[in-house]
C-alpha positions as CSV (number, residue, x, y, z in Angstrom):
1,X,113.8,110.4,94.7
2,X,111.1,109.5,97.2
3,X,108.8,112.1,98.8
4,X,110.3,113.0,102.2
5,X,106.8,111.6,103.7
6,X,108.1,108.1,102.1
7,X,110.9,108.0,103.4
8,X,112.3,105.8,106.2
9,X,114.9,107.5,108.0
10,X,114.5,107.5,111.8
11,X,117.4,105.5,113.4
12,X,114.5,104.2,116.0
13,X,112.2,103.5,113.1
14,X,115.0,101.4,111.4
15,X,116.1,99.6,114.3
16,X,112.4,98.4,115.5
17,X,111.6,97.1,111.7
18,X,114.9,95.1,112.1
19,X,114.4,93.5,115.3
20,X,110.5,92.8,115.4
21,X,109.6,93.6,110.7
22,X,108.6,90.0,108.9
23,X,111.9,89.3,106.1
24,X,111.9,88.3,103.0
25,X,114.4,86.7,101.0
26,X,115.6,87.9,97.5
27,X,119.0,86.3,96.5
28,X,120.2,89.9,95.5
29,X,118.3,91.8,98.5
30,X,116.7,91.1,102.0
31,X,113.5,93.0,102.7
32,X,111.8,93.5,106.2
33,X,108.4,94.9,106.4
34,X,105.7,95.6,109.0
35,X,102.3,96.8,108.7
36,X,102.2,100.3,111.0
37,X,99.5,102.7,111.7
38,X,101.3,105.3,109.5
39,X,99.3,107.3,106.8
40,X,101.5,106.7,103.9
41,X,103.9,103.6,103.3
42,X,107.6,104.4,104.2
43,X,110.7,102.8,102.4
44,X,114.5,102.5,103.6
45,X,117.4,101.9,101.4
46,X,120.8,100.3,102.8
47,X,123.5,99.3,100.6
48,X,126.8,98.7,102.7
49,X,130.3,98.2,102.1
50,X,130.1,94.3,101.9
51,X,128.3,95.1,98.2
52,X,131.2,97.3,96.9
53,X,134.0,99.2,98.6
54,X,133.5,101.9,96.3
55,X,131.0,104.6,96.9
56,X,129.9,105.0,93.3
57,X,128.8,102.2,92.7
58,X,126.9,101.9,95.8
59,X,125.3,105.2,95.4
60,X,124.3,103.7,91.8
61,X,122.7,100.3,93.3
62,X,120.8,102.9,95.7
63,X,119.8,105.0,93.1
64,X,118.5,101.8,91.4
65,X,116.3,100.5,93.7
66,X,115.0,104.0,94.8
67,X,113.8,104.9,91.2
68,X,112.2,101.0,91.2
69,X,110.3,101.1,94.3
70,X,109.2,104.9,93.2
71,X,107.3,103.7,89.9
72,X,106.3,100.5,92.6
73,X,104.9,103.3,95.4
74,X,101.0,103.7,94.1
75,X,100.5,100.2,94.4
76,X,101.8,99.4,98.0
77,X,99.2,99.4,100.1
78,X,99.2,102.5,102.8
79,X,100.7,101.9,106.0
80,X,103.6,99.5,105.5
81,X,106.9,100.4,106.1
82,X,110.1,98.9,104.4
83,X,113.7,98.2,104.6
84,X,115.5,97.1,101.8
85,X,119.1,95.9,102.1
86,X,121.0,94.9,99.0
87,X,123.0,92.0,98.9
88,X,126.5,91.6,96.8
89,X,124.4,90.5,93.9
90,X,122.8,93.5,93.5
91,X,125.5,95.1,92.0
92,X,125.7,93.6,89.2
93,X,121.7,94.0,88.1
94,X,120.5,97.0,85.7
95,X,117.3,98.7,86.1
96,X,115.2,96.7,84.6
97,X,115.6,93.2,86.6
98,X,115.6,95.6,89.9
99,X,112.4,96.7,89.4
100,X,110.9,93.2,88.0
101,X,112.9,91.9,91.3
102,X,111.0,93.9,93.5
103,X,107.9,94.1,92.2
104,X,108.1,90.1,92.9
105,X,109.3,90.6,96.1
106,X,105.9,93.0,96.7
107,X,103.4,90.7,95.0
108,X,104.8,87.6,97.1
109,X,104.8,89.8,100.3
110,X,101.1,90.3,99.6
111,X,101.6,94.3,99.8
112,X,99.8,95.3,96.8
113,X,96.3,97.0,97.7
């Protein structure tokens, strides 16, 4: 679980990274970031029905990517803030390639301090 300080949860805070955040592509997850004046970076989850109509298993995708992106946190730079939205394909990934994924995903995005 993510420190409440690292969380992104604020409906306006969500809704402003998703109409003005960069996106990148992942074929098993979108992520839209933006560099804010915040003191620590911030990280969003969103896994929705169209990955599984079952709440377990989306609950475990979440669960997933938020242990991933918590071993991931002391290398983000401070500052950025995150949305990641699984795709389908996420489903069927185990821990390991999700954190291999996204630690891509954060080298590409050139978010590593």
């Amino acid at each position: 679980m993510l420190t409440k300080a690292n969380r992104l949860n604020l409906d306006t805070d969500i809704k402003r990274l998703l109409k003005s955040g960069k996106t990148f592509f992942l074929p098993q997850y979108i992520i839209k970031f933006e560099h804010s004046k915040q003191e620590q970076a911030r990280i969003g989850f969103v896994v929705s029905t169209k990955v599984d109509k079952r709440a377990v298993k989306r609950n475990q995708v979440k669960r997933r990517m938020r242990e991933a992106v918590r071993e991931l946190l002391p290398k983000i730079e401070v500052g950025y803030s995150l949305l990641i939205i699984a795709k389908k394909e996420a489903a069927d990934l185990d821990f390991v390639t999700v954190r291999k994924q996204l630690d891509f995903a954060f080298s590409k995005m050139k978010i590593y301090n």
